[in-house]
N, CA, C and O of each residue as an XYZ file, in Angstrom:
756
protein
N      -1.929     11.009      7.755
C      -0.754     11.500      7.083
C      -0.428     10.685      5.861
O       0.341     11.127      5.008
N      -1.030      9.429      5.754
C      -0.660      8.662      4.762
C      -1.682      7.618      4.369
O      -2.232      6.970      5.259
N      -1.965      7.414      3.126
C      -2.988      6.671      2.755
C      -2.659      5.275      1.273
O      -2.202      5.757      0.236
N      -2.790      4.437      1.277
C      -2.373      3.750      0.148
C      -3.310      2.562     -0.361
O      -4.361      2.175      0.149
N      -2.618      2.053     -1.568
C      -3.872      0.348     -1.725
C      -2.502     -0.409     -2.622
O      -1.680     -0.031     -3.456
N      -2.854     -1.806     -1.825
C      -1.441     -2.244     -2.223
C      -2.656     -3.986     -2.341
O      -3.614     -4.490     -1.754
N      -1.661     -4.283     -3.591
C      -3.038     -5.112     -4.593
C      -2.323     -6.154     -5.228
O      -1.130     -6.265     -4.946
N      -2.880     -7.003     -6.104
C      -2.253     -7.789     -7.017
C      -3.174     -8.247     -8.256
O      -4.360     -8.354     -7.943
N      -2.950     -8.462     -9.247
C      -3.701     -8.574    -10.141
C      -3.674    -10.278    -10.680
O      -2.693    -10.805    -11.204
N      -5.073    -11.003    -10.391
C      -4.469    -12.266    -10.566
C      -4.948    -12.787    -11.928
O      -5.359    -13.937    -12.079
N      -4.876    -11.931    -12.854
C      -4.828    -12.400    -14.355
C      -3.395    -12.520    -14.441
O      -2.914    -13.647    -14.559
N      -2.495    -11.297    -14.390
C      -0.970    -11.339    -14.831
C      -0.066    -11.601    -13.833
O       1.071    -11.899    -14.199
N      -0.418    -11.539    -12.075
C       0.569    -11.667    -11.204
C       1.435    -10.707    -11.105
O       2.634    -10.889    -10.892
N       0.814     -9.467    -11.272
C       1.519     -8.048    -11.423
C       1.289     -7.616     -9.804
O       0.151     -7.998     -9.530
N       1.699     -7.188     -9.007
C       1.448     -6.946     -7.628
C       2.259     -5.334     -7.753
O       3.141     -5.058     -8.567
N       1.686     -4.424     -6.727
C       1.988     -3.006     -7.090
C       1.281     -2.464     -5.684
O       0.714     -3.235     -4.909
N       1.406     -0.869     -5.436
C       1.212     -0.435     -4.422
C       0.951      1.268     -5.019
O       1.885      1.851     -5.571
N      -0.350      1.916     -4.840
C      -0.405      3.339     -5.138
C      -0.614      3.955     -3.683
O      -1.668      3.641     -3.130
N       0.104      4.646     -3.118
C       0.264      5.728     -2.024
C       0.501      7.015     -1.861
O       1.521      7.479     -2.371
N      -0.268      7.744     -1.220
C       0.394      9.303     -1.070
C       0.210      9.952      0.801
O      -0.361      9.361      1.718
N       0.633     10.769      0.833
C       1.289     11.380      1.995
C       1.443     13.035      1.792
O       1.488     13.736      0.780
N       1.513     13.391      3.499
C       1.400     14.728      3.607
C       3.360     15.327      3.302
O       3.796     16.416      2.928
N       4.083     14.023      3.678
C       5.657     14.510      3.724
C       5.951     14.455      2.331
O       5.169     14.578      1.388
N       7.203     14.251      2.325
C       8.056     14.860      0.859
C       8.602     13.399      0.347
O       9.263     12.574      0.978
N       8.049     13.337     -1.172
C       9.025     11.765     -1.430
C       8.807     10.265     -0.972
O       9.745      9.519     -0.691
N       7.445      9.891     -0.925
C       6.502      9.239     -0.467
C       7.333      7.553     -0.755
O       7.630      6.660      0.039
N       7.551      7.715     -2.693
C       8.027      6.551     -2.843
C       9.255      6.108     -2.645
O       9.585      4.941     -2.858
N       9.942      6.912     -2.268
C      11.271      6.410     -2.022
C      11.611      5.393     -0.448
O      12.663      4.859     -0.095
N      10.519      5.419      0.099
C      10.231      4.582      1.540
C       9.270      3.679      1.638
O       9.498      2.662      2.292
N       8.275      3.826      1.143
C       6.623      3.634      1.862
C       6.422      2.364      0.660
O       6.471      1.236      1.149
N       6.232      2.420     -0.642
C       5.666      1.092     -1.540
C       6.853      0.204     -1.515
O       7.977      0.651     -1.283
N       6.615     -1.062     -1.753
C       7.454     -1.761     -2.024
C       6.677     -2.918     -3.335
O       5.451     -2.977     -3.425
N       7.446     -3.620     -4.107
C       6.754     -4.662     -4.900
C       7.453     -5.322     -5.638
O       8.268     -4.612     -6.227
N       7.513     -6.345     -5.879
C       8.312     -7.836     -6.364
C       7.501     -8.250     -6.824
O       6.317     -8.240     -6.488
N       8.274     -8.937     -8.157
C       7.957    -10.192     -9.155
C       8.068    -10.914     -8.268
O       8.578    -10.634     -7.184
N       7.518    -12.153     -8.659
C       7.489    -13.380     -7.769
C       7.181    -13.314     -6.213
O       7.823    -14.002     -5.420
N       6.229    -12.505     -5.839
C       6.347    -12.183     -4.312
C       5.074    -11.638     -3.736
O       4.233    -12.233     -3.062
N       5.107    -10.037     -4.245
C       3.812     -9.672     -3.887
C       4.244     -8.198     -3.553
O       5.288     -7.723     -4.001
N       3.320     -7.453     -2.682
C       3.639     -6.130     -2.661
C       3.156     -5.654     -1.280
O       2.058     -6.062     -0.901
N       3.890     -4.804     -0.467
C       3.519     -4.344      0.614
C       3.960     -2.587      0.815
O       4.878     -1.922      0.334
N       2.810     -2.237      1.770
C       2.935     -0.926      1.951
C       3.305     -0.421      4.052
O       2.612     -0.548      5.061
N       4.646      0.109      3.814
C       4.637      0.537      5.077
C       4.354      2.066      5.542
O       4.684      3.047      4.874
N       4.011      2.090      6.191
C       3.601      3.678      6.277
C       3.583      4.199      7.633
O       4.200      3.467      8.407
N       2.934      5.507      8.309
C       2.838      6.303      9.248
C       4.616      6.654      9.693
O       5.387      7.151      8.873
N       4.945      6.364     10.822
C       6.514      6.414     10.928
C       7.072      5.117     10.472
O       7.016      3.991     10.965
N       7.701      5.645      9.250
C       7.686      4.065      8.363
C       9.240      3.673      8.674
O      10.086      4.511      8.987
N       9.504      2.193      8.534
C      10.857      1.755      8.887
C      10.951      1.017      7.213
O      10.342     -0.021      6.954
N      11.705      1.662      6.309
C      11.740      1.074      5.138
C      12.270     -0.494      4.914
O      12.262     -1.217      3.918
N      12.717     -0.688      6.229
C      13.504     -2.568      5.779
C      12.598     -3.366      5.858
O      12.731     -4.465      5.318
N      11.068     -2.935      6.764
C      10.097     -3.833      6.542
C       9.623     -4.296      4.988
O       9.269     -5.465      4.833
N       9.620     -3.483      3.977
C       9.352     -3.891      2.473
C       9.482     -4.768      2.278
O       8.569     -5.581      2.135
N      11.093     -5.092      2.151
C      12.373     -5.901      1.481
C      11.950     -7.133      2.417
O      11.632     -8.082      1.700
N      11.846     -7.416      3.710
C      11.610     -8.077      4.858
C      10.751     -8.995      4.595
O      11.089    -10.178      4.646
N       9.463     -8.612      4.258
C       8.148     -9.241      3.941
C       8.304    -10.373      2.897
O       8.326    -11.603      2.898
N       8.423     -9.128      1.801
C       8.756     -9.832      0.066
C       9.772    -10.637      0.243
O       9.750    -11.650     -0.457
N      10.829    -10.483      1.100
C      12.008    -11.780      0.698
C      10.921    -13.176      1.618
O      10.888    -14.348      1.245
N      10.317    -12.736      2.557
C       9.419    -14.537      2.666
C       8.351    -14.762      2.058
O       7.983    -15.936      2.110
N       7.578    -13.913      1.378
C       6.817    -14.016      0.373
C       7.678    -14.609     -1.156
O       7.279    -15.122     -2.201
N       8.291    -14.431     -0.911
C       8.991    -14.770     -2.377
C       9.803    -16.744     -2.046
O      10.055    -17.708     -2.769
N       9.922    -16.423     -0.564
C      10.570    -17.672     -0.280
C       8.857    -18.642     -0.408
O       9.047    -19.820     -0.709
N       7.956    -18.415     -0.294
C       6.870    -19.113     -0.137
C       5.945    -19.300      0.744
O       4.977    -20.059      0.716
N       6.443    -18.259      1.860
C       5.477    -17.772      3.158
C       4.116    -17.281      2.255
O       4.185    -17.232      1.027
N       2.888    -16.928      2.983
C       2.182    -16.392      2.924
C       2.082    -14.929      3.515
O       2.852    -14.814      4.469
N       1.573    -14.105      3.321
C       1.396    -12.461      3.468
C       1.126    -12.522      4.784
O       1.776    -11.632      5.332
N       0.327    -13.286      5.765
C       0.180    -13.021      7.357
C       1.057    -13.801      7.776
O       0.510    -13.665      8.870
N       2.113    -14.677      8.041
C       2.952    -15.528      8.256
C       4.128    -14.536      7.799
O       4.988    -14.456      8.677
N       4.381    -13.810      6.737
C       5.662    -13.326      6.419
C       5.308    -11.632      7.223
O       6.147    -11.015      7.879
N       4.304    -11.297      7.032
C       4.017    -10.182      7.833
C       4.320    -10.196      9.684
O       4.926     -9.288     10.254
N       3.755    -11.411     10.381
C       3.853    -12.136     11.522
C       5.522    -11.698     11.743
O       6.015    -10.855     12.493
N       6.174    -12.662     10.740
C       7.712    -12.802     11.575
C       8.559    -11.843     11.283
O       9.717    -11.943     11.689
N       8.161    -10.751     10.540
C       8.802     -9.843     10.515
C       8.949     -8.512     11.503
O       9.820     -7.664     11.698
N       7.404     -8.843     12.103
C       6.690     -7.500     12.598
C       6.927     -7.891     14.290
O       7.074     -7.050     15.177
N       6.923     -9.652     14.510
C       7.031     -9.811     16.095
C       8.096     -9.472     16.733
O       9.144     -9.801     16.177
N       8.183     -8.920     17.720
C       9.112     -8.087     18.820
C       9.753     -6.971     17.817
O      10.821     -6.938     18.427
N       9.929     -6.129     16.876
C       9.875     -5.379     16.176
C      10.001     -4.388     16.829
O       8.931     -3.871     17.149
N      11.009     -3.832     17.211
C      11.209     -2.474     17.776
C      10.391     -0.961     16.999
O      10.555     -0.311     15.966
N       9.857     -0.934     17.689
C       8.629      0.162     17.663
C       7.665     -0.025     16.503
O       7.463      0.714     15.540
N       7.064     -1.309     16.861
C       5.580     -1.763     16.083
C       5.086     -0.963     16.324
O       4.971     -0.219     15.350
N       4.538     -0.510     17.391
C       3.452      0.234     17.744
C       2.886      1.447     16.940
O       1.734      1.869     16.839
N       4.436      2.003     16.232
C       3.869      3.433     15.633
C       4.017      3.064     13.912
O       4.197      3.955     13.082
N       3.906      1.614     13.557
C       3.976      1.472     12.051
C       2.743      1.374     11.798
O       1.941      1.512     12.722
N       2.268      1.093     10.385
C       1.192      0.674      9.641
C       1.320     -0.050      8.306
O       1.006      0.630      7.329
N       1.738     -1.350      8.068
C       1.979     -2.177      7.570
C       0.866     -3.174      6.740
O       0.251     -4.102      7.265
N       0.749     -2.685      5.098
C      -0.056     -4.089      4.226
C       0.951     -5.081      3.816
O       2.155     -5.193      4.049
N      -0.082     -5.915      2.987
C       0.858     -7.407      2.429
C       0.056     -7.680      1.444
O      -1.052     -7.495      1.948
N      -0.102     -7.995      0.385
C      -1.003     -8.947     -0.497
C       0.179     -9.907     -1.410
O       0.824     -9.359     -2.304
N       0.356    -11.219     -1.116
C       0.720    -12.497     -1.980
C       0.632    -12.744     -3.101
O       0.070    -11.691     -3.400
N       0.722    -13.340     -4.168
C       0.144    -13.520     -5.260
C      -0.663    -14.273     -5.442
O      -1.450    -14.346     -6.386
N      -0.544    -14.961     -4.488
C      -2.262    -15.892     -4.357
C      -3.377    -15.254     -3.635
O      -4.258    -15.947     -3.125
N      -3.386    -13.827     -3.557
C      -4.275    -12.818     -2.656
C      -4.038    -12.772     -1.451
O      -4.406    -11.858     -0.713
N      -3.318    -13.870     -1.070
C      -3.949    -13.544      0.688
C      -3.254    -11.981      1.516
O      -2.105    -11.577      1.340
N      -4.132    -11.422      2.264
C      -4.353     -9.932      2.550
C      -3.306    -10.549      4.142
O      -3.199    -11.688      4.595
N      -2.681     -9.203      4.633
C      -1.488     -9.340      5.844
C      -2.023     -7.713      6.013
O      -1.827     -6.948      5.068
N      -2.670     -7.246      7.188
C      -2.325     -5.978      7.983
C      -1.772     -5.573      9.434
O      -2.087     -6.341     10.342
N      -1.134     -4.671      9.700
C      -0.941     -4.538     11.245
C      -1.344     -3.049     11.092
O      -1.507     -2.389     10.066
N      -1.451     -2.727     12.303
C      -1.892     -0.751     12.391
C      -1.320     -0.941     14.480
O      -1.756     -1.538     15.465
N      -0.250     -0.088     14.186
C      -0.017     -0.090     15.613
C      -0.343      0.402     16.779
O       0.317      1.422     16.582
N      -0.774      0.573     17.806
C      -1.772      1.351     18.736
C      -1.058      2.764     18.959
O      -1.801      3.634     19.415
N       0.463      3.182     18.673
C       0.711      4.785     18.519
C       0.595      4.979     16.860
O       1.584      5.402     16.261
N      -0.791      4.619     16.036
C      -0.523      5.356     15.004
C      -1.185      6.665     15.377
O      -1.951      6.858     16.322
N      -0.645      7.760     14.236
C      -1.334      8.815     14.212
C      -2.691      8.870     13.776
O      -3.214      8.257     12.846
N      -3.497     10.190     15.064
C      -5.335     10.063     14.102
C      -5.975      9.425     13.386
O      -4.941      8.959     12.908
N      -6.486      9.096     13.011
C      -7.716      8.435     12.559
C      -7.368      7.558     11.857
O      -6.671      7.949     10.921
N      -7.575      6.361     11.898
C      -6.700      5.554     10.948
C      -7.724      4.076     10.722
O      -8.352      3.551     11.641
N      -7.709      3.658      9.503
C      -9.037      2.453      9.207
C      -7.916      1.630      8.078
O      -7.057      2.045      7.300
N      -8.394      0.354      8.424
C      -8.307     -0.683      7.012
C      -9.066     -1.141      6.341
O     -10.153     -0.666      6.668
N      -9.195     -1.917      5.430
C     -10.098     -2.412      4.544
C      -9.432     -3.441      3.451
O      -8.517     -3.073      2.716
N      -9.696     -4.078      3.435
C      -9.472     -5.357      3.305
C     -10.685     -5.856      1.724
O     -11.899     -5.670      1.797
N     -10.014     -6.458      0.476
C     -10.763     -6.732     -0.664
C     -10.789     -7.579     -1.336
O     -10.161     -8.380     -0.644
N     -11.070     -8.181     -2.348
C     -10.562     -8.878     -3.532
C      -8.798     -9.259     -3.873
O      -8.578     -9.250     -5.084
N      -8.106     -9.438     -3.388
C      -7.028     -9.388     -3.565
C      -6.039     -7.377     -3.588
O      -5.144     -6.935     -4.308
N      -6.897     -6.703     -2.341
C      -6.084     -5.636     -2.103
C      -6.268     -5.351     -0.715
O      -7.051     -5.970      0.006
N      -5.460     -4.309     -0.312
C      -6.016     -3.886      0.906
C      -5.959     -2.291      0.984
O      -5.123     -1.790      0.232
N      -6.598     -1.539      1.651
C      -6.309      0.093      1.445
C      -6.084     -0.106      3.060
O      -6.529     -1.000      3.780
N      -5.251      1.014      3.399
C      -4.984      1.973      4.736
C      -4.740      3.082      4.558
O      -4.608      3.543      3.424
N      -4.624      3.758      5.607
C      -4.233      4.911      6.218
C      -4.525      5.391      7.735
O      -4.987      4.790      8.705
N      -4.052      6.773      7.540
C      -3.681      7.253      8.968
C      -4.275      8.143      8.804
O      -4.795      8.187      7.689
N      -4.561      9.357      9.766
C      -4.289     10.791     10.009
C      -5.675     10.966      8.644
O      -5.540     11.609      7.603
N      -6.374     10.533      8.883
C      -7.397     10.395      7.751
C      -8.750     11.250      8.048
O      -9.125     11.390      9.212
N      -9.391     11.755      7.084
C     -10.528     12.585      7.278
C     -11.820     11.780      7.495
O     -12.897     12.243      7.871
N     -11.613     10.828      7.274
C     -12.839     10.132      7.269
C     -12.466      8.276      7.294
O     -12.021      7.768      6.265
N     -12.664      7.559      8.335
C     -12.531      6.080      8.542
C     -12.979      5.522      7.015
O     -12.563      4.416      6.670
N     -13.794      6.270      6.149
C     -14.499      5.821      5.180
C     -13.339      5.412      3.875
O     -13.553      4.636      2.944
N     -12.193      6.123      4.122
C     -10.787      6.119      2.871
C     -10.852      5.161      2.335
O     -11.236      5.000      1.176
N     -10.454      4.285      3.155
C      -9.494      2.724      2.730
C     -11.008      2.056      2.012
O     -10.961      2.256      0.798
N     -11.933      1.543      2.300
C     -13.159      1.351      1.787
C     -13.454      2.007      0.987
O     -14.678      1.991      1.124
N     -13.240      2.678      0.119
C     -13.462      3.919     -1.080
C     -12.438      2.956     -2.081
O     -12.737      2.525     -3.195
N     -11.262      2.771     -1.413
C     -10.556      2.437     -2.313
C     -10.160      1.432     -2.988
O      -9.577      1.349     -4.070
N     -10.748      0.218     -1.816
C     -11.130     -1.322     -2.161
C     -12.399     -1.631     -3.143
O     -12.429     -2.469     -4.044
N     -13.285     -0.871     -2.797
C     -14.248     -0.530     -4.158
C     -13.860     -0.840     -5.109
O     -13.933     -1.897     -5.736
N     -13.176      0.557     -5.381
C     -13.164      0.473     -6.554
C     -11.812      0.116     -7.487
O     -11.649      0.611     -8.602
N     -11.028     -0.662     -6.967
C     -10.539     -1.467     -6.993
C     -10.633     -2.975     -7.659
O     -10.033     -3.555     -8.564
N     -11.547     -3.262     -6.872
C     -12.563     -4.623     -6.962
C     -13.925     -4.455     -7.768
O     -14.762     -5.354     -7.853
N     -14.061     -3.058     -8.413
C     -15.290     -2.442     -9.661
C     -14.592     -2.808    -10.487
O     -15.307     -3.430    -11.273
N     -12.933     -2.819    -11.046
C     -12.452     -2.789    -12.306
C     -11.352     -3.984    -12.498
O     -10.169     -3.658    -12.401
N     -11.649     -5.227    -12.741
C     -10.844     -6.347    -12.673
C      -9.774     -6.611    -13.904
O      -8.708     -7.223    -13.841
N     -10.476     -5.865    -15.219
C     -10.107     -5.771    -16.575
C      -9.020     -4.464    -16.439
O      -8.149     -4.822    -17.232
N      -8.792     -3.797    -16.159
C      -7.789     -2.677    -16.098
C      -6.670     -3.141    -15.610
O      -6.411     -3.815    -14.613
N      -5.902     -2.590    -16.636
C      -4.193     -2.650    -16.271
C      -4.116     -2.524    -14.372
O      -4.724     -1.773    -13.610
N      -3.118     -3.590    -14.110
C      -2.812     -3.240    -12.612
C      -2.495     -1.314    -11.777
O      -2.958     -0.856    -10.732
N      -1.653     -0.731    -12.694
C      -1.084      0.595    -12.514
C      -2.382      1.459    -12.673
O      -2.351      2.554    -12.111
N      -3.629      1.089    -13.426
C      -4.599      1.708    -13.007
C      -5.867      1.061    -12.081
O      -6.878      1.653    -11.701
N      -5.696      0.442    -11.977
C      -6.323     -0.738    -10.919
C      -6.045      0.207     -9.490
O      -6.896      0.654     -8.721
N      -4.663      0.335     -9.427
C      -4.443      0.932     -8.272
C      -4.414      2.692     -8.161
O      -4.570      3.307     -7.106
N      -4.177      3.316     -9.508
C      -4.289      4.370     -9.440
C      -5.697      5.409     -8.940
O      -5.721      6.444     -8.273
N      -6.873      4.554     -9.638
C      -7.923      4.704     -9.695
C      -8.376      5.080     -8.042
O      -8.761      6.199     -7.706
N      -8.262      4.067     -7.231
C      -8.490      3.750     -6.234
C      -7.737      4.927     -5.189
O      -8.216      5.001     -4.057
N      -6.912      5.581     -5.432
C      -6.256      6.490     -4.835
C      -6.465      7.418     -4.820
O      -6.031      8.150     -3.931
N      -7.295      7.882     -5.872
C      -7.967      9.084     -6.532
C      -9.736      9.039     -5.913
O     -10.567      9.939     -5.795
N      -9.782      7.838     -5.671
C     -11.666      7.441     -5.034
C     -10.762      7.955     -3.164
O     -11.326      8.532     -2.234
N      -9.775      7.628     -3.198
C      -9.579      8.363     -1.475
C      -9.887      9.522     -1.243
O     -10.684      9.911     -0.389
N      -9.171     10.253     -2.112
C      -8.672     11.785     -2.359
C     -10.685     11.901     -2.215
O     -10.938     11.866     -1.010
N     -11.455     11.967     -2.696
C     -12.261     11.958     -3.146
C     -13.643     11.665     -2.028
O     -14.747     12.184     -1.862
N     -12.824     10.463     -1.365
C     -13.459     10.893     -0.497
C     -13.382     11.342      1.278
O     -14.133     11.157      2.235
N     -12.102     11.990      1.090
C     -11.340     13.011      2.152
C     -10.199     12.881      2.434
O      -9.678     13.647      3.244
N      -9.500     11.865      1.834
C      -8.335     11.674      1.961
C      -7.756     12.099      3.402
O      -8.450     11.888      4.397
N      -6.649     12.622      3.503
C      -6.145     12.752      4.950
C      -6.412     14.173      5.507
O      -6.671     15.125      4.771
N      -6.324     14.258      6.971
C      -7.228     15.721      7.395
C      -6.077     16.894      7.102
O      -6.462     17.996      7.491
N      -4.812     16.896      6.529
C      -4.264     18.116      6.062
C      -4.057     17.565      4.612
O      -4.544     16.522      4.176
N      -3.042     18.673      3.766
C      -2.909     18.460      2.133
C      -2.302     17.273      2.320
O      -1.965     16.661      3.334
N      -2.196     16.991      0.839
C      -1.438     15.492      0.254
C       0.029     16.497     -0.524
O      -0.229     17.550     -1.107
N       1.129     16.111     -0.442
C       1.956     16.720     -0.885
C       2.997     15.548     -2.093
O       3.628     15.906     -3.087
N       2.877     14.420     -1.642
C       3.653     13.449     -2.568
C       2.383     12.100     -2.929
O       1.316     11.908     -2.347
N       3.018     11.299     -4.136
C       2.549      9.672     -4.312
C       3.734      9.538     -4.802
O       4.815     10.127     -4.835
N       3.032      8.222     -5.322
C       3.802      7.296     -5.902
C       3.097      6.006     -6.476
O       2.051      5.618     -5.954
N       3.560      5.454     -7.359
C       2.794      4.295     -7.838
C       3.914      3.232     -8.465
O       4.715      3.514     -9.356
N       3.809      2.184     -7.920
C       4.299      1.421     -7.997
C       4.007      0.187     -8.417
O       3.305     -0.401     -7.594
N       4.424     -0.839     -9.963
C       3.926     -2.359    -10.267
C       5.166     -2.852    -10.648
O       6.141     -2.308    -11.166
N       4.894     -4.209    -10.221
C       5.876     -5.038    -10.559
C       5.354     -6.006    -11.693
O       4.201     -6.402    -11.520
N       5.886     -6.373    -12.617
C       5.388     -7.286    -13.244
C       6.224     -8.772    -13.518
O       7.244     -8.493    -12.888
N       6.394     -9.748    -13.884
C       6.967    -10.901    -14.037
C       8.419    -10.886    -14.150
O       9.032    -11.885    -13.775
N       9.206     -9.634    -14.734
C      10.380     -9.125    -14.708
C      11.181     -9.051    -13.655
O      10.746     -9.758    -12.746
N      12.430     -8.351    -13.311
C      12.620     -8.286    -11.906
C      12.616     -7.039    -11.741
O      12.637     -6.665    -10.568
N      12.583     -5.740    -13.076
C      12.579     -4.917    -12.565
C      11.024     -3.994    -12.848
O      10.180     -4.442    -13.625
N      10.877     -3.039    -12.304
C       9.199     -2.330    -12.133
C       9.131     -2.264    -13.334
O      10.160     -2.055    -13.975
N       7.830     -2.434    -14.008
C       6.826     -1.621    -15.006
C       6.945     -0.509    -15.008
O       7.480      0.170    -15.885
N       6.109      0.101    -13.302
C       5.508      1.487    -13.128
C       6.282      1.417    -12.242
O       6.533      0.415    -11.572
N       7.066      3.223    -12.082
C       7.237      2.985    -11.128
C       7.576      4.916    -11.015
O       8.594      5.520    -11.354
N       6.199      5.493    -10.375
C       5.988      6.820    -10.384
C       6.254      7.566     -9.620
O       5.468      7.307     -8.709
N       7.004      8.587     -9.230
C       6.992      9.431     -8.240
C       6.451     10.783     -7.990
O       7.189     11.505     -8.660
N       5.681     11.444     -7.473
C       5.919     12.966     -7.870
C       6.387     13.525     -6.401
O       5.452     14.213     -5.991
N       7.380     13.512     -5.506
C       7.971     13.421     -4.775
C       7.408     15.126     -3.562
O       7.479     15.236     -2.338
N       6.862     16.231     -4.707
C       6.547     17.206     -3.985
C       5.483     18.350     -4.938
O       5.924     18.862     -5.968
N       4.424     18.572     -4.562
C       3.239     19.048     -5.705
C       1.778     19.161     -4.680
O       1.294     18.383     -3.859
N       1.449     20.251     -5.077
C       0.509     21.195     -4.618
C      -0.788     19.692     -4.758
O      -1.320     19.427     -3.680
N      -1.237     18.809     -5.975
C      -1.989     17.512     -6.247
C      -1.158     16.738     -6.721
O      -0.988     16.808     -7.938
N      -0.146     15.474     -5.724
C       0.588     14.822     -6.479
C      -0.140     13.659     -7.188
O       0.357     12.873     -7.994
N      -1.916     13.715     -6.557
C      -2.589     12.336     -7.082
C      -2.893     12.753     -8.552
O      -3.030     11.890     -9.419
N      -2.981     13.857     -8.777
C      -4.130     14.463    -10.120
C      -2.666     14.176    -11.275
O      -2.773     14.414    -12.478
């Protein structure tokens, strides 16, 4: 039902998150991303305070599995989230809970990570760390865009995609990018 790559770029320290989904309005829940912090993606039955949660101990100086860790332990209904992290010093944070929906893989990169759920093929998230980690010189917002479009591409999730979103933060406090197309027949194209 939901697929994303949530990254950081360690030329500029731009950290960002590109995601899309079968529901309506993808970004208004699911990306999250901070200056000074890093960027995380929650997804499947998503609890939006995890975002804010992460990034405020990433920003305090936790690391992405340590700020991921204390946010996520005893966590009333882990089980059905699906949760990235990437730091600005790269380090990668995933959980995938044992009620996620269908088919669901991670992948883990260069300073990104791809997931999803409800997926056509375990192969997604690995499509998208690729190529990801093919283009180091590209703006962050296509760094991650790119990579979302290599999902789609190669089956993305087993019904339509109906929303994205794309999301960067850059050194500022407020977003660069910060995209929605909330409801659309190809919200990746």
């Amino acid at each position: 039902m939901t697929f994303s790559i949530t990254g950081i770029c360690q030329r500029t320290a731009m950290a960002g998150v590109a995601i899309t989904t079968s529901s309506i309005s993808v970004g208004s829940r699911c990306p999250w991303a901070r200056a000074g912090a890093g960027a995380v993606a929650t997804q499947n039955i998503t609890d939006p305070a995890i975002g804010n949660q992460v990034l405020d101990l990433m920003e305090a100086g936790m690391d992405a599995a340590s700020a991921m860790a204390k946010v996520m332990d005893q966590r009333p209904h882990a089980q059905y989230r699906q949760v990235t992290a990437v730091d600005l010093q790269g380090n990668i944070a995933h959980q995938t809970g044992d009620q996620i929906l269908g088919t669901n893989a991670v992948s883990q990169g260069a300073y990104c990570v791809g997931a999803g759920n409800l997926l056509s093929s375990i192969e997604v998230p690995g499509a998208m760390t690729r190529v990801f980690g093919d283009h180091p010189d590209l703006h962050l917002a296509e760094r991650l865009l790119c990579p979302l479009e290599a999902g789609v591409s190669a089956g993305g999730e087993e019904g339509p995609i109906d929303s994205a979103a794309l999301l960067v933060a850059p050194t500022p406090s407020w977003p660069l990018v910060d995209r929605r197309v909330d409801w659309s027949d190809h919200p990746v194209n």
